[in-house]
Each structure stands twice: as C-alpha cells, then as structure tokens.
N, C-alpha and C positions, 0 to 999 in steps of 0.2 A: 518389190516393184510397185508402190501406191500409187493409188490415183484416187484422189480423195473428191468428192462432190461436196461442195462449199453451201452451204444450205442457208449461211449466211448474207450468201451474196445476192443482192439485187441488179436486172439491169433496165437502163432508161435507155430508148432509143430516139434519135436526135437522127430526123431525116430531112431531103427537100433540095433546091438546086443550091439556096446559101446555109446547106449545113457546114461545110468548111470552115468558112469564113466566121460566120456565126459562134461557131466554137472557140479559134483561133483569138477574136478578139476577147474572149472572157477568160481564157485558162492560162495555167502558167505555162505547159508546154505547148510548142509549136506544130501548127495541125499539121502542118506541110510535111513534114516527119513521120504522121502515122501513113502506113500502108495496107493491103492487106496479109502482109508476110513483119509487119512492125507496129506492135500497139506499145504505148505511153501512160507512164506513170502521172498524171497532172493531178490540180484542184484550181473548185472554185473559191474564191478567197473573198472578203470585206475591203471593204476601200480601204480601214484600216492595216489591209494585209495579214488577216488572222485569215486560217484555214476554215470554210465553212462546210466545203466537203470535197474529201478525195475519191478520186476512182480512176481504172484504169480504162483508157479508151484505145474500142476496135474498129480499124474499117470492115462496113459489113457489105459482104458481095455485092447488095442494090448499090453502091455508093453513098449511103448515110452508114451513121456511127452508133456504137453498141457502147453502153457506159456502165461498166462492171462497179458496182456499187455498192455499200451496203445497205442491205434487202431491209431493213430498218428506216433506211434515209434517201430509200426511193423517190416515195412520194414527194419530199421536201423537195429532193433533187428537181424532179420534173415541173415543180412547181414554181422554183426558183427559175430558170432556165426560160420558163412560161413567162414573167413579168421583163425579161429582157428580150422576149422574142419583136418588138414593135413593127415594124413593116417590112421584115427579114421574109423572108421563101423558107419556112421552115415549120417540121412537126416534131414536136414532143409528147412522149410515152410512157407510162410507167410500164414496161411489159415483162415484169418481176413473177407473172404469174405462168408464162409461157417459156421462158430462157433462162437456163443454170449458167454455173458457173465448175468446171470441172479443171483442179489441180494435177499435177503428174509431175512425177520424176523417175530415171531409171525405166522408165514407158517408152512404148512406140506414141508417136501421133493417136491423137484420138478414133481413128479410123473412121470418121463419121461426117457423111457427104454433107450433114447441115451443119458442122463444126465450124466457127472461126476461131481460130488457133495461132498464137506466137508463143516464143519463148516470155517468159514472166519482163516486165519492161523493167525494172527496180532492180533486179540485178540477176544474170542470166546463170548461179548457180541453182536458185530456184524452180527450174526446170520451166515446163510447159503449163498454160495457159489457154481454155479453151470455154468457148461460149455456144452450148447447143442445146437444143431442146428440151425442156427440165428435167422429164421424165428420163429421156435419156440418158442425163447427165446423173441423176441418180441412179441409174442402172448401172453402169460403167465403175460405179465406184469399189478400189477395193481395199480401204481404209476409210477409219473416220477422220474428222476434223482437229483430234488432237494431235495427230502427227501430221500434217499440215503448219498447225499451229508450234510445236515443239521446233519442229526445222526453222520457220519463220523468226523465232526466237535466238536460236543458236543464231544464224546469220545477219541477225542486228533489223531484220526488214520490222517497219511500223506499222501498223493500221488503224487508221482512224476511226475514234471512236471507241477503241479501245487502250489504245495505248498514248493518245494524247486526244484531248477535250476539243469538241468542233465548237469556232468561235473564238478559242482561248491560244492558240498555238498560230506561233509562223513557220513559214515551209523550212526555215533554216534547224526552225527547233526539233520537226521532226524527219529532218534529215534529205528532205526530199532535193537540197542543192547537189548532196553527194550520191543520189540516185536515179538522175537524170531524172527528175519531177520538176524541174524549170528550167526553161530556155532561156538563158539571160540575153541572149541577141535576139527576140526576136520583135515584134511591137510592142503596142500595150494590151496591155490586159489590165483587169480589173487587180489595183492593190499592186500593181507595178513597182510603183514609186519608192512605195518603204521597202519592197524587199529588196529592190536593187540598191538602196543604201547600205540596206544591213547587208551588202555583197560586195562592197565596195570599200566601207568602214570597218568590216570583221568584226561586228560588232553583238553577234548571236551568242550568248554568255550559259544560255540554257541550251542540249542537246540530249536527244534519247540516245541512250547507250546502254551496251550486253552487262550483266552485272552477274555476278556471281557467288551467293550467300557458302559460306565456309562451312554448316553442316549438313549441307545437301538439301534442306529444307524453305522453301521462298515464303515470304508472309503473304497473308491476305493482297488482291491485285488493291489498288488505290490506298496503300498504306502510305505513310509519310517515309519519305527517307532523311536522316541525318546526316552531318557534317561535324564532327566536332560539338554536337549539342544543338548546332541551327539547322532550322529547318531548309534541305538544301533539293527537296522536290518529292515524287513520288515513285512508285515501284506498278508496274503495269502487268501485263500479259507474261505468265511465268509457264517454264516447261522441266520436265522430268531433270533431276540431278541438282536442283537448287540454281537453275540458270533463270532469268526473268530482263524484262527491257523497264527502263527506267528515267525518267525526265527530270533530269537534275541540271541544278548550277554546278557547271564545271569549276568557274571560279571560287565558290565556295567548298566543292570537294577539295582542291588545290590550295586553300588556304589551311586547311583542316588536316591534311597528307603533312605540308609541310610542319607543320605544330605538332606530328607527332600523335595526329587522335583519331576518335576510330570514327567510321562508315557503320550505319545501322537505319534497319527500319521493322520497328514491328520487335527490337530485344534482338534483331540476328546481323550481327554481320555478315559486310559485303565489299567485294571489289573488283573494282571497274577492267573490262576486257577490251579490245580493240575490233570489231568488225572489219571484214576486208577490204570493204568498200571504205571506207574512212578516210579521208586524208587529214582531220582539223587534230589540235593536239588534244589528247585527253587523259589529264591527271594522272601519274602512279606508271601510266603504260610506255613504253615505249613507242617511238614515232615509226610510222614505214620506211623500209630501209631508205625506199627509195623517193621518201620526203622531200 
C-alpha cells in the first residue's frame, strides 16, 4: 500500500480575485473544470504549440491554485506566468520550498487537515494525488520514487521533461489529447490554433508509447530508437522488466513492421504495447475492441 513523496515535484501558486480567469486564458485545459475535489492535467505551451511546461493544477482552499510541477522548472514556471500577468488581480509564487507533492494508491486519503487532494487528473488508475506541507509529505512516505515511477511507466502516463523535451513536443505527441490535458471546447489559450489543427487534421505522426524490450533489459533513457535501420525517435523513462516509454514515429515503426524489420535502440529489441487510455492506432497492436 505505497504512498510515495515525489521529491521531484515543485509547486507554484497562482492566487488573486482573476486567478481563474488568468489561468484559463493561457492553458490548455479548462479552469472552470478544476474544483476542489477535481484537478487537471494542462500545460503552458508556445505560440508555436510546443509544450513549455506541464503540471497538474489544484484548487486551493483560499480559492487560488496550487501548480504541481517539476521542482526543477519551478522557478521558470513562475517566471513565465509573471511576464503575462499585465494588469490581471493576480499573485504568483514559487512555494517549492514549503509544499510537496505526495503519490498514493491502494491508500486511504492522505489524512491531513492541510492536504489538497484528488484522484490523479491523467488517468484515474493512478490513484490519489495530494499537495501538503513538505515535510509532511515526506513523512507520510512509505516507498520511494521508483515505484511511482515503474507504475507511471507500465500505464503509458508521460512527464515532462523527462520523457519528452520542454519546447520540442506537442500535447498530441505526448499524449496529453488522450488524457484529458486539453480541452478542445473551450476558448483560446496560448498555441490554440496549431493544436486544434493537428485535432482536427489527425495529423500527430509522432506519439509516446509503452514499449517493451525482449530480454527484459531497457537501454540507456535518451537512446535513439530504430525502425528498420531509420532513425524513428527515442526511448525515455524505463521500469523494472525491460518496460520503458518511448517517443517515436508511428509511421515510420509501421513502415518498418510492415517490411518485415526489426525495432531496436541501444542493440535491443523492442515492441510496441497499447496503454488503456489509448484510442489512436499504434503499429503491430491491436485496436480497442471498442474502437
């Protein structure tokens, strides 16, 4: 029954009477959707519609918002966030040094009167989700980060900055349209535009997917993966059993499948698995039944 304290995690808090609004107009998902029993997978993104940084956002008892982060891309976060605040009712914070971030599954509730807590927004086999007092949150803990990480793995979920490049990636590539991480209905946000094409066009060619190396053993993380001999992307965050997540052209594995040639990265083969959450087609797998 783990409950892991994410030591990696940063949070920015984003308060004020137009902190809704404020947020709403820059992220992909829709604020009106978070509550304080409902937080949200989103990112802030580039005009271009490259991801600059994801986190999941909580409403916090005061009525401002807690921005689960990585504790690496805090500061950036808050900084960023800062150059669009113009004559908005709003405060931003990097408060990474006072607020964890504490995982759970197979757990009761956090039990802890300063917890904000929901189920994980990305996909609800993940378990619970909770944002309280660091120290606390590392008290509570009763596992480390690799089985956090290994679960996160098996179940296809991403995290940025580690399993796809901030700046380099769109939400489609790292899956975040099949994870409720964008609200296609709702206004604009920043980088709207390209990604409602590539939503509209199906035209997202590159996607992270579960992979599976054949002698139980995963390569180095940022190894090249092949296709057939082309280069068809890279291999990311790996976990016990030779399972790892992976940012590949699909089209290129699928050209490569069908010729008959192998998947490798690093001298090992590999082959592609299907996440629950999935609906898009991906090489070699079969589709959900209920496709």
């Amino acid at each position: 029954m783990p409950a892991v304290f994410l030591a990696d995690r940063g949070i920015v808090r984003v308060a004020g009477a137009d902190a809704r609004t404020f947020l709403d107009g820059l992220v992909t998902s829709a604020m009106d959707k978070v509550t304080p029993r409902q937080s949200r997978w989103t990112a802030l993104l580039s005009p271009q519609g490259k991801i600059l940084f994801d986190f999941i956002v909580f409403e916090a008892p005061d009525g401002g918002f807690l921005l689960d982060v990585g504790r690496a891309v805090a500061p950036d976060l808050a900084k960023r966030l800062g150059f669009y605040k113009l004559r908005a009712k709003v405060e931003v914070a990097d408060v990474s040094e006072g607020f964890g971030v504490l995982a759970s599954w197979d757990e009761p509730p956090a039990g802890d009167e300063a917890a904000v807590e929901t189920v994980d927004p990305r996909w609800p086999a993940m378990g619970l989700r909770a944002i309280l007092p660091r120290d606390r949150a590392a008290a509570r803990a009763t596992a480390d980060g690799d089985a956090y990480h290994a679960r996160r793995v098996l179940m296809g979920i991403p995290e940025g900055g580690r399993d796809f490049v901030y700046g380099d990636a769109f939400p489609h590539e790292a899956d975040m349209d099949q994870l409720a991480g964008v609200d296609f209905d709702k206004g604009c946000f920043v980088g709207q535009e390209v990604v409602s094409r590539m939503q509209h066009r199906g035209t997202a060619r590159t996607r992270l997917v579960p992979v599976t190396f054949a002698d139980g053993v995963s390569p180095p993380e940022g190894t090249e993966a092949m296709a057939g001999g082309k280069a068809a992307g890279r291999v990311y965050s790996a976990a016990p059993g030779g399972r790892a997540l992976a940012m590949l052209r699909l089209d290129r594995v699928e050209d490569a499948l069908a010729a008959g040639e192998a998947l490798e990265a690093g001298g090992l083969a590999f082959s592609l698995s299907r996440p629950d959450f999935a609906t898009f087609p991906i090489p070699g797998v079969p589709a959900k039944p209920d496709a």
